[in-house]
N, C-alpha and C positions, 0 to 999 in steps of 0.2 A: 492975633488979637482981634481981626476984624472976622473970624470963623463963627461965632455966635450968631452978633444979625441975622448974617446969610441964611443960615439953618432957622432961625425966626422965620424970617419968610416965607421958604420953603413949605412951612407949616401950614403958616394965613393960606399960603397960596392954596394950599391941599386941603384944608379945613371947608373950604369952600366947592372946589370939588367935591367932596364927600359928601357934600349936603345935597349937589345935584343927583349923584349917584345913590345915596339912599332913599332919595322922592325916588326915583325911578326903580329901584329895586322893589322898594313899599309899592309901586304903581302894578308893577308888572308879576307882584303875588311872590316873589323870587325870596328863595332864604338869604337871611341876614347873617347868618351865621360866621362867614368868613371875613364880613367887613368888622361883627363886634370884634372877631380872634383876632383881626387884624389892629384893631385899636388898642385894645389890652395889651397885646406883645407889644407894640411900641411904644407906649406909655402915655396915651393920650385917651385917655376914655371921658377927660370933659367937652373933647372936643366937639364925640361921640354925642354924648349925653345934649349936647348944646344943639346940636343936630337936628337930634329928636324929638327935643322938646319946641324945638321950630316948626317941624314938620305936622305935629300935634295941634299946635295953634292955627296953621294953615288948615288942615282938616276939620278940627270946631269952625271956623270961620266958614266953610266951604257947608258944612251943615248947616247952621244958620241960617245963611241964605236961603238953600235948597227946603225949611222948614217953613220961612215966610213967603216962598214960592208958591207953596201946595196947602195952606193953611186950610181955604176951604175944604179942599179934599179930603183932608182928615175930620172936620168936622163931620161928613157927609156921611164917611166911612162911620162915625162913633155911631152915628142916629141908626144905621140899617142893621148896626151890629146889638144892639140893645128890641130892637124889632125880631133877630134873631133868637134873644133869647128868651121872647117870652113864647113865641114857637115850640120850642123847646120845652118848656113846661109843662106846656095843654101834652106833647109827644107823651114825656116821661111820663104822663097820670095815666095815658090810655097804655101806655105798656107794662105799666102795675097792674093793670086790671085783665087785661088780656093774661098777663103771668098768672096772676090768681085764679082766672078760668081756667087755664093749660095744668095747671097743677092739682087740682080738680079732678079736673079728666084723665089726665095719666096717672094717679094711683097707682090704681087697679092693673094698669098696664105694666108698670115699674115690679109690681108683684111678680106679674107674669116673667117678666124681662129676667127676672133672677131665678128662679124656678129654672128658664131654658139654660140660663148659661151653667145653671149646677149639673143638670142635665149633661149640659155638653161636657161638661171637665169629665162628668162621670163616663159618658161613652170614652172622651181623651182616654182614661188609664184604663177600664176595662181593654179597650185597641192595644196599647202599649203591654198588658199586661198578658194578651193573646200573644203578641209577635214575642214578648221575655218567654213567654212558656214554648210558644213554638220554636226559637232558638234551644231552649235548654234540651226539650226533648229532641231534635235534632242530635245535639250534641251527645245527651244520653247515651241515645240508638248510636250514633256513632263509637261511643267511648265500649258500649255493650257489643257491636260489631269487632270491634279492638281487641279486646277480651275474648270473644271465639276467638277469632285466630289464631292469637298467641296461644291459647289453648290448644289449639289444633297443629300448632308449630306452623302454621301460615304464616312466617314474620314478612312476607313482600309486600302482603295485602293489607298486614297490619300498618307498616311502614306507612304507607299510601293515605291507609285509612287519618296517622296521628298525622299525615301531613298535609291530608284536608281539615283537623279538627284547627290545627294550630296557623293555618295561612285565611280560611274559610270562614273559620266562626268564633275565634279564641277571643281576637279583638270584638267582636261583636255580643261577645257574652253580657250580658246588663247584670245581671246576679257578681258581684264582686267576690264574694266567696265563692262561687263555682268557678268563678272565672281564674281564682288564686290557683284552688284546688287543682284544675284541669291543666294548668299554667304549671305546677308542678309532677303532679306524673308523668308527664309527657316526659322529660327527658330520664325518668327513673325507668319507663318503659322500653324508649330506646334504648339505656342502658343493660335491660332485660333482656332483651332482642338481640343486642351484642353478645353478652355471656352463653345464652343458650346456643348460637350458631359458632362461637368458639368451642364451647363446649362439645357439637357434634363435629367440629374441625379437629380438635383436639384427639377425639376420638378416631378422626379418621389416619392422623399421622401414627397412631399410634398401628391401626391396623394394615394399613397402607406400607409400615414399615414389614411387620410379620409378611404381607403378600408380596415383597420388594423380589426377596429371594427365589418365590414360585413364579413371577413376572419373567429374573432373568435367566431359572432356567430352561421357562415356555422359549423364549426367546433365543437361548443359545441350540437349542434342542433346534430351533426351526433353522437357524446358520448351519446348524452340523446336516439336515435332510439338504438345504439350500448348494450344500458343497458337496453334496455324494450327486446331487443331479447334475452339477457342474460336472464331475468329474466324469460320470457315466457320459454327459455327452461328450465330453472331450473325448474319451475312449470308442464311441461311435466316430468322430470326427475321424480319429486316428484311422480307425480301420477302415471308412472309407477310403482317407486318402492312402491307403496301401494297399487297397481291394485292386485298383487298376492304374500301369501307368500312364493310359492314354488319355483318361479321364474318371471325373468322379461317378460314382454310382447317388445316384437323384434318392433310391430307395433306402440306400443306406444314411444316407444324410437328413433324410425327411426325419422329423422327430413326431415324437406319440403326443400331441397337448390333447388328445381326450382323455390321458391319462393323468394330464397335468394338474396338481391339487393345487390349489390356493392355501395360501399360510390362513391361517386361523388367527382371527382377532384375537389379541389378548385381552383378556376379562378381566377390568380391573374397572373400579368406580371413580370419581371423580366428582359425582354431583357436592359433596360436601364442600368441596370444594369453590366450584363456581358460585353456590349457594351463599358461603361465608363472606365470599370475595362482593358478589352483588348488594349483599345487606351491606356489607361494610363501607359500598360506593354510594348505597341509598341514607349512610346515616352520614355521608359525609367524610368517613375518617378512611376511605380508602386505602390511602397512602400507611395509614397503619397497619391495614392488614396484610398490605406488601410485605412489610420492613416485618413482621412478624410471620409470615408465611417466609420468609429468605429464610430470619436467623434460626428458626426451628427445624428447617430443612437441612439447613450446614448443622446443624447438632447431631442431628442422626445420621449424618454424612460422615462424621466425624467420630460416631460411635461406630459406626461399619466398616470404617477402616482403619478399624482397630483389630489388628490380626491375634486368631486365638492364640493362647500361651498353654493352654492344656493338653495340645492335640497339637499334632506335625504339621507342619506347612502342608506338607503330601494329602495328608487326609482332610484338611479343611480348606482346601485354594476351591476346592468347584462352591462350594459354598460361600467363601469369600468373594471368590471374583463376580458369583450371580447374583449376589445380594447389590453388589456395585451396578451392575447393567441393569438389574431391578429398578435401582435408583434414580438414574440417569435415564431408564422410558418412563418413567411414573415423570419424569421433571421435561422433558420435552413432548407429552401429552399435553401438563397443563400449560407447559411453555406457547401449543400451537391452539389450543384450545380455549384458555382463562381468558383472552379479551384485556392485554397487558398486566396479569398479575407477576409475570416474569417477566423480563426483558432479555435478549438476545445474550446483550454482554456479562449480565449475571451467570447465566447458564454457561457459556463459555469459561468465564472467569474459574465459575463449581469444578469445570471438567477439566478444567485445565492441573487444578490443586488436586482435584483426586486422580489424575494418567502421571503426576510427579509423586503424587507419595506410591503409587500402585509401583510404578517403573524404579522407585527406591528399592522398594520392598520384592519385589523379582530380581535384584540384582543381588540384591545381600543372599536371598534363597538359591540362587543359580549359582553365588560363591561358594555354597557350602553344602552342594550336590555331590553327591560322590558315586551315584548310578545314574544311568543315560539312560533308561527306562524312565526313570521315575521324572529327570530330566523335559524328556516328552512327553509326558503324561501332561507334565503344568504346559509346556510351550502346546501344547495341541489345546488344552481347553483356554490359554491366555489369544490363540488366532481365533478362536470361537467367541469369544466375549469381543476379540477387534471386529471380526463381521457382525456380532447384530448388534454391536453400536454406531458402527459407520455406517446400516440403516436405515439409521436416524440421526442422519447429520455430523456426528460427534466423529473428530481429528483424532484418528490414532495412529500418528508416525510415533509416536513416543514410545509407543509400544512394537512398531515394527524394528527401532532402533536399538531396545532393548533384546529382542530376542536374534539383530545384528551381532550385536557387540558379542552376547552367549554364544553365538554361531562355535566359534575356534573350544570353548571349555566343552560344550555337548560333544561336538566330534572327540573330542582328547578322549573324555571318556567313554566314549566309544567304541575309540581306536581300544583302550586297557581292555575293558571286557571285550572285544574281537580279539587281545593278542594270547590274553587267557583261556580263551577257546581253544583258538588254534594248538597254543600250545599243547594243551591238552589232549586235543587231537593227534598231534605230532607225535607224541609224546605215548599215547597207548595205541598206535597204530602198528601190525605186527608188518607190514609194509611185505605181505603178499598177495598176488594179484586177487582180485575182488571174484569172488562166486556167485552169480546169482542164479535161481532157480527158477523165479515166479517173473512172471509179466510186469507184474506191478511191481516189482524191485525195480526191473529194467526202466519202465517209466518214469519210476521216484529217482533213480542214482545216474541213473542214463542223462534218457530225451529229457528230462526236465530241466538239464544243465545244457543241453547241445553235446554232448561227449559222442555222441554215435557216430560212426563213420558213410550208413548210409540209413535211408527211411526204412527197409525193412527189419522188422521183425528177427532176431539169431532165433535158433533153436535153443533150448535150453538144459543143460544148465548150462551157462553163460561166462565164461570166463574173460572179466574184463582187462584191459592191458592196463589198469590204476588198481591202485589197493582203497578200503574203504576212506582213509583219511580222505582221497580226494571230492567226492559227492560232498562229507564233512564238511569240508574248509570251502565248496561251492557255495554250502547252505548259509554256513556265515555270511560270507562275502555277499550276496546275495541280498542276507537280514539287513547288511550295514547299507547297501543300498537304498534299500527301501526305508529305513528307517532314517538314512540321510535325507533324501526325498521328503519324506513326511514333514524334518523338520525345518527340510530350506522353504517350503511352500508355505511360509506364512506372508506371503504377500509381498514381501519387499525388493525382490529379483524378477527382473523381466524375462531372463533365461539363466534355469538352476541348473543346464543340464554341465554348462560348463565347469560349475562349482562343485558338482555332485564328483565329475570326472577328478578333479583336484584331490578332494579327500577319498577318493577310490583309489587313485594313485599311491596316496600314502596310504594308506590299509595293504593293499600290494605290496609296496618297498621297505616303510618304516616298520613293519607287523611280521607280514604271509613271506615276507624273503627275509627278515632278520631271522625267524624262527625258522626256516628251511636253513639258513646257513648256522643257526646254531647245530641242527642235525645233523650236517656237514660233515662240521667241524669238531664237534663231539666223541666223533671215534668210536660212538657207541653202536655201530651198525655193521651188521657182518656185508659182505662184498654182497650178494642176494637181496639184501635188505638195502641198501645202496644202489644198485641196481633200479629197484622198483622206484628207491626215491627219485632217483634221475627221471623215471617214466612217469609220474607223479608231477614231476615241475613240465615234463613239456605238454602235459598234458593241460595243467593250470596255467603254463601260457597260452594255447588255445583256448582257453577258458575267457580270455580278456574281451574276444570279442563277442561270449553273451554277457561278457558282464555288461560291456559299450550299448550293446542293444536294448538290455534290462533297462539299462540307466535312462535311456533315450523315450523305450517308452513311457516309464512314469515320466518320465519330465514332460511329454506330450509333444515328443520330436518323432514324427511317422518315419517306420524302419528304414525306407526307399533314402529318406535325405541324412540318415545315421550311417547307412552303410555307406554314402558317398563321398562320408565328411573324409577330411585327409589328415585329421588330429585325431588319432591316439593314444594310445597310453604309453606314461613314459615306463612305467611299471615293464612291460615288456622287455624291452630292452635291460632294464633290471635283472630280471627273472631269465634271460638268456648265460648274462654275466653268470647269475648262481647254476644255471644248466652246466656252464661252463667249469663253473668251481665243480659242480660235483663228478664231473666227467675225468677234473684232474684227480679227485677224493679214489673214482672209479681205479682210473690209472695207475694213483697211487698203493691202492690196496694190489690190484693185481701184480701191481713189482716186486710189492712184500712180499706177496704168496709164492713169487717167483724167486722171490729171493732164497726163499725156502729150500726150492729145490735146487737152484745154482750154488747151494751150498756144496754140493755131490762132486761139484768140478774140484774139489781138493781133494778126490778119491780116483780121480784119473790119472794112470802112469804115463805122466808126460815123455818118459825117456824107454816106452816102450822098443824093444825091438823086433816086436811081432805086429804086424800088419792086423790091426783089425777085421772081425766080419760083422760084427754087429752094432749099433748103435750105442753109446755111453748109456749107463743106467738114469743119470741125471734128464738125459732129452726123453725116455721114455717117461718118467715121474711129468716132464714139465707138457709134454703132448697129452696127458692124460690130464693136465689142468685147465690148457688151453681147450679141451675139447667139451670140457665144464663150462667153461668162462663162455664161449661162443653161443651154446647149448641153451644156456641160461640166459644171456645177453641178449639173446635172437628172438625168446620171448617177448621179453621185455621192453628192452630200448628202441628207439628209432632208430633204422639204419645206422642214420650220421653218428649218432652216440656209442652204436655198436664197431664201428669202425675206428672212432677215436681211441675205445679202450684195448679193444685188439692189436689195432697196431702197435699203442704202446708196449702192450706188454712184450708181444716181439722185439721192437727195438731194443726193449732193457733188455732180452735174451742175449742179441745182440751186442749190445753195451757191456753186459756182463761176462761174455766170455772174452770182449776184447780188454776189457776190463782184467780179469785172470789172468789174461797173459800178457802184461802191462808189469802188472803187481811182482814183488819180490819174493811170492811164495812159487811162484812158477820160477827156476834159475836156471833151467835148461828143458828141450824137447825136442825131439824128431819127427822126421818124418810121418812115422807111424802115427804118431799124436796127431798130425795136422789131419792124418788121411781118416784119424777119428772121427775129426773133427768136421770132416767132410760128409761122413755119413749121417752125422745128427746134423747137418746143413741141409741136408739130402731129403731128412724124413718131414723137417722141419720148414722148408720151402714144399715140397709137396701139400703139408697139411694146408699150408697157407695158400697156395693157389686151390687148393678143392673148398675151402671154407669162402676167399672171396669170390668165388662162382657160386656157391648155393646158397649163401646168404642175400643174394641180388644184388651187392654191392655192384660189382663189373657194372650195371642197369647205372649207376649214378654217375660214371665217366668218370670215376677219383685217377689224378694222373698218377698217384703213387697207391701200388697194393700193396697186401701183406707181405708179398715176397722181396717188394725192394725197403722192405725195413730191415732185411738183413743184407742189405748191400755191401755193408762195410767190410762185417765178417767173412762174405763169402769174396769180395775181392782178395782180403786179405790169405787164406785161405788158397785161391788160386793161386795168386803171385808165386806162395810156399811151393805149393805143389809143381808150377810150373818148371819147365827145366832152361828156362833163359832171364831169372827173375830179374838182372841187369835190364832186361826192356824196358822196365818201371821207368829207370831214366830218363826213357825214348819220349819226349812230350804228345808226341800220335800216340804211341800208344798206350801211355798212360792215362790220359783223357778218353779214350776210349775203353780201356779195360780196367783202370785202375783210380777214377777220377774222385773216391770218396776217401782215398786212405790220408792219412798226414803224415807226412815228414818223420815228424818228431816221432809218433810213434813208431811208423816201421823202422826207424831206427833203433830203437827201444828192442821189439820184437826178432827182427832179424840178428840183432846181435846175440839171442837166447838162442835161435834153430841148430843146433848142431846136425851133421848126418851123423846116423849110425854106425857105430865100429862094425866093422869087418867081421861077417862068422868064421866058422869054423870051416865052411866048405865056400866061403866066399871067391877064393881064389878058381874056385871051378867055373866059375860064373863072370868073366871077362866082359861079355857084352853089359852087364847089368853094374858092373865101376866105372867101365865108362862112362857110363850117363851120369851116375853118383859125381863120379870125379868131375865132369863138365856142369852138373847144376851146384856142385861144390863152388867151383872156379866162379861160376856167375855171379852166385849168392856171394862170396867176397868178395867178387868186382860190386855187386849193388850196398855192400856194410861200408868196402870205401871212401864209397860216390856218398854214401848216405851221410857218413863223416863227415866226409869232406863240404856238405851242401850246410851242416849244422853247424 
């Protein structure tokens, strides 16, 4: 309750203050502004108002004084101020009058003064009206400058020219219709400038594409001369390094470069190009002519590898693939050339899509090859197209890996047309030894293969120890080399000669020996004809090592380090095997022929009782074959070959008569018989030692001759004849005299020998039963023992 008062005071007390602080605020000029805000917000504005109306009265009061202070003053002031004005009066008359003179006199002058200024406006716009016209004709001249050009197909100058019109003088034009005017053709002219330098760009893809194909194959033509001089030196190279083993020859090695040509530029334009590209940098829109130079480029990239459909792969791949290298030099010209209208990785990217669809399209053609000619034809011009692209920068394993992967199909067939040759060969060959007449036979069938046995010269006519197949089936073998060669050397083998040796191998084994062993084994060849073929294989196994040197030298392996290689052909070893087959085929026939006559031994009186003087009919028939067989052999075969079939055919004489008297059509025989049988032993070891003396066999150190191929017979033979044939038992001396017979059989045999019955005047002849009777007594002591051993 007593809160009111309080706040009364409060008031008085501040009321009063506020009166000092508004004198003093009003004193010192200061705004009042926060003290009225201040009064009003708080709800006292009489207090305010009482204030100021205080402060008002003290200032009148304060005037007051200060006017009865200075009273005089002001009077003194009123009197000089009224002195002032009439000062002023006499002034303002004489400057009336003075005005009236001046206006007077200046007239005449004011005339003038206008007259100059129309004057000057008029030079003003004539001057302006000189620099409008001399702008405009500027411009004109320039616009008419513009217009040659482009007339002229100058578009760089013209460029230049609208791009002083419009940076120069466009803004500067004062004429606003020329200035529209000029403001619009400008960019309808650049527009102008663009069309026309597409238009001759357009032009130029299109002929640019027709010259692509004569581009690539200037270009493949200079890889194909690029690769014969290679080769040629290589072949220098080669015969140096086999001219001396001591060292090389410096004159053999020097090469000829005054004869060396330089490749020929290829002639192809390109200014349209730069041309288009520059205008199109000068109008700004570079980047478009980029992206329209690409995708124009991939279209007809696109339309060229597009392989014909009217015409064989065969006949249109040089065409095909030159149009593609065409391509790809016209594109890294302007690649190194244009000033960035291509970029690296486009070009790349282009080469990359066309060596993928190219390397498709060789795969699918190579799948469904079926001549190895035709084969090489595309692989020799697809290494042609990989040299003169790699040239010029452009990656082509995709292409050495495609004619990798073909490697195995091109040999395959190959290998067919080599086995059809041969065959063929084989097969019309009358397989008698070879006749030649002429020199140049001899060099073509001969020395051209290595067949000769020494450097000079035979007399002629010439009989060769091969029949013609063999030169034949060299020539092959020969072609398959060289043509293997050709096709391994596309670059992607650091040494072909090892690969070349591989499929040489099989040409040898799988081919040239399946087709000797079908001759073989065919049966269609008389012993003569068999004969020559044996001579024929060991012949074309010497053969192996010109084929090894052939091979060496194309590969570019100098002879000295072929001849010293220690790998071979497994072919050889092969081709021994079938030496071997035909030497049994030899063999075989002459046991047949033998058999022939061993037929005769069932026309022999085994139980004769007369004493032979002559030889059985049979061994002269079979000495009159062997004397064929040797006669003919001894042309023909090589020793070893000749001794293999000879002995055979003895031993089967041999075999065969022990064989006869084995067999159950012999049931008994004497004496007489064996002593038969001694003399066709007799005639038949004779021939056989005069035959291995004049054939030079004895020269080869054979431990067993012709004559101990009848060992068996002739031990057998003895034992009979002998008059103690119980020795046999004797282990000395049957090891010594008797060491090839068997058991079983002379068991067999001796139990057939009977002796002869007693003649008619036997009994006169005492000494000569004796013996009978004691080789009697023997011989049943040795059937006993023999028994008894079995």
């Amino acid at each position: 309750m007593s809160a009111p008062p309080k706040k009364r005071t409060i008031v008085e007390s501040g009321d009063g203050g506020l009166g000092l602080g508004l004198a003093a605020f009003i004193t010192n000029g200061e705004d009042l502004g926060p003290i009225i805000r201040h009064s009003f917000e708080s709800g006292k504005p009489e207090a305010l108002m009482h204030n100021l109306r205080s402060i008002v009265k003290k200032k009148e009061v304060e005037i007051e004084e200060l006017c009865r202070l200075h009273y005089e003053d002001f009077i003194v002031a009123v009197d000089e101020l009224r002195g002032v004005l009439v000062d002023a009066e006499e002034l303002k008359g004489m400057l009336s009058g003075e005005n009236s003179h001046l206006q007077e006199a200046s007239t005449a002058l004011l005339f003038k003064l206008d007259e100059l200024l129309e004057i000057c406006s008029v030079k003003k716009n004539v001057g302006e009206a000189i620099t409008t016209l001399k702008i405009c004709i500027k411009v004109f001249s320039l616009c008419m400058t513009c217009n040659n050009y482009i007339a002229e197909a100058k578009f760089h100058p013209a460029l230049k020219t609208l791009d002083l019109i419009q940076k120069g003088y466009l803004n500067s034009i004062p004429l606003k219709l020329l200035k529209k005017v000029v403001a619009r053709q400008i960019p309808l002219i650049k527009l102008h400038i663009e069309k026309k330098v597409c238009s001759e760009f357009n032009d130029w893809l299109v002929h640019i594409r027709r010259m692509a194909k004569q581009i690539g194959q200037v270009s493949i033509n200079q890889a194909s001369l690029a690769c014969q001089k290679d080769e040629e030196m290589r072949a220098r190279q080669r015969e140096a390094e086999g001219h001396s083993h001591a060292g090389p020859d410096e004159h053999l090695y020097s090469l000829n470069l005054e004869n060396k040509e330089e490749e020929s530029a290829l002639d192809f334009d390109v200014t349209p190009v730069y041309r288009a590209h520059h205008m199109h940098i000068c109008l700004g829109i570079g980047e478009k002519f980029r992206d329209y130079y690409y995708k124009n480029r991939l279209m007809q990239l696109n339309l060229d590898m597009q392989i014909s459909t009217s015409q064989p792969f065969l006949e249109s791949h040089q065409l095909y693939l030159s149009q593609v290298a065409g391509f790809f030099i016209v594109e890294e010209r302007v690649l190194r050339t244009a000033d960035g209208l291509l970029s690296e990785s486009q070009v790349e990217t282009t080469w990359e899509t066309a060596i993928a669809k190219i390397t498709s399209i060789l795969e699918e053609q190579f799948s469904r090859m079926r001549t190895a000619s035709h084969f090489l034809l595309i692989k020799d011009y697809v290494t042609l197209l990989g040299a003169a692209v790699n040239k010029y920068g452009y990656q082509i394993t995709q292409l050495i890996e495609v004619l990798e992967k073909s490697r195995d199909k091109y040999h395959q067939l190959l290998l067919l047309e080599c086995r059809k040759q041969i065959d063929d060969v084989l097969t019309n060959d009358s397989y008698e030894q070879m006749v030649i007449k002429k020199e140049y036979e001899y060099n073509m069938n001969v020395t051209a293969f290595h067949l000769e046995y020494d450097d000079a010269i035979p007399d002629f006519p010439y009989v060769a120890p091969f029949s013609s197949s063999v030169p034949e089936v060299c020539r092959i073998v020969r072609s398959f080399i060289e043509d293997s060669v050709s096709y391994l050397s596309y670059g992607g083998l650091m040494n072909i000669y090892d690969v070349v040796k591989v499929y040489l191998d099989r040409l040898l084994i799988e081919v040239l020996n399946d087709s000797l062993l079908n001759m073989i084994y065919a049966r269609s060849l008389a012993m003569s004809q068999m004969m020559q073929l044996a001579g024929n294989i060991s012949v074309l196994d010497q053969a192996c090592d010109m084929y090894l040197l052939h091979s060496a030298h194309l590969c570019g392996i100098p002879k000295r380090v072929a001849e010293r290689s220690h790998s071979g052909l497994t072919a050889r070893a092969v081709l021994k095997a079938s030496q071997n087959a035909v030497y049994n085929s030899l063999i075989n026939l002459a046991n047949f022929k033998v058999d022939e006559f061993m037929v005769l031994l069932e026309n022999v009186n085994w139980i004769t009782e007369d004493a032979p003087d002559d030889a059985n009919d049979y061994m002269n028939e079979v000495l009159i074959y062997l004397e064929t067989l040797v006669s003919t052999a001894q042309s023909i075969l090589p020793l070893e070959a000749l001794y293999k079939v000879v002995s055979g055919a003895i031993s089967h004489i041999s075999d065969s008569i022990m064989t006869t008297l084995l067999n159950d059509g012999v049931k008994r025989f004497t004496v007489n018989a064996i002593l038969g049988l001694d003399i066709d032993l007799k005639m038949l070891e004779a021939f056989a030692d005069e035959k291995f003396d004049s054939t030079g066999l004895l020269d080869l150190g054979k431990e067993t001759t012709f004559r101990d191929c009848l060992v068996e017979i002739r031990q057998l033979v003895n034992l009979l004849l002998s008059s103690q044939p119980e020795n046999f038992m004797n282990p000395v001396i049957r090891q010594r005299n008797y060491g090839s017979l068997d058991y079983k059989k002379l068991a067999i045999i001796c139990d057939k020998y009977k002796d002869s019955a007693d003649s008619l005047f036997g009994s006169l002849s005492n000494r000569t039963n004796v013996k009978q009777n004691a080789r009697k007594k023997s011989m049943d002591v040795l059937k006993r023992r023999l028994k008894d051993f079995s």
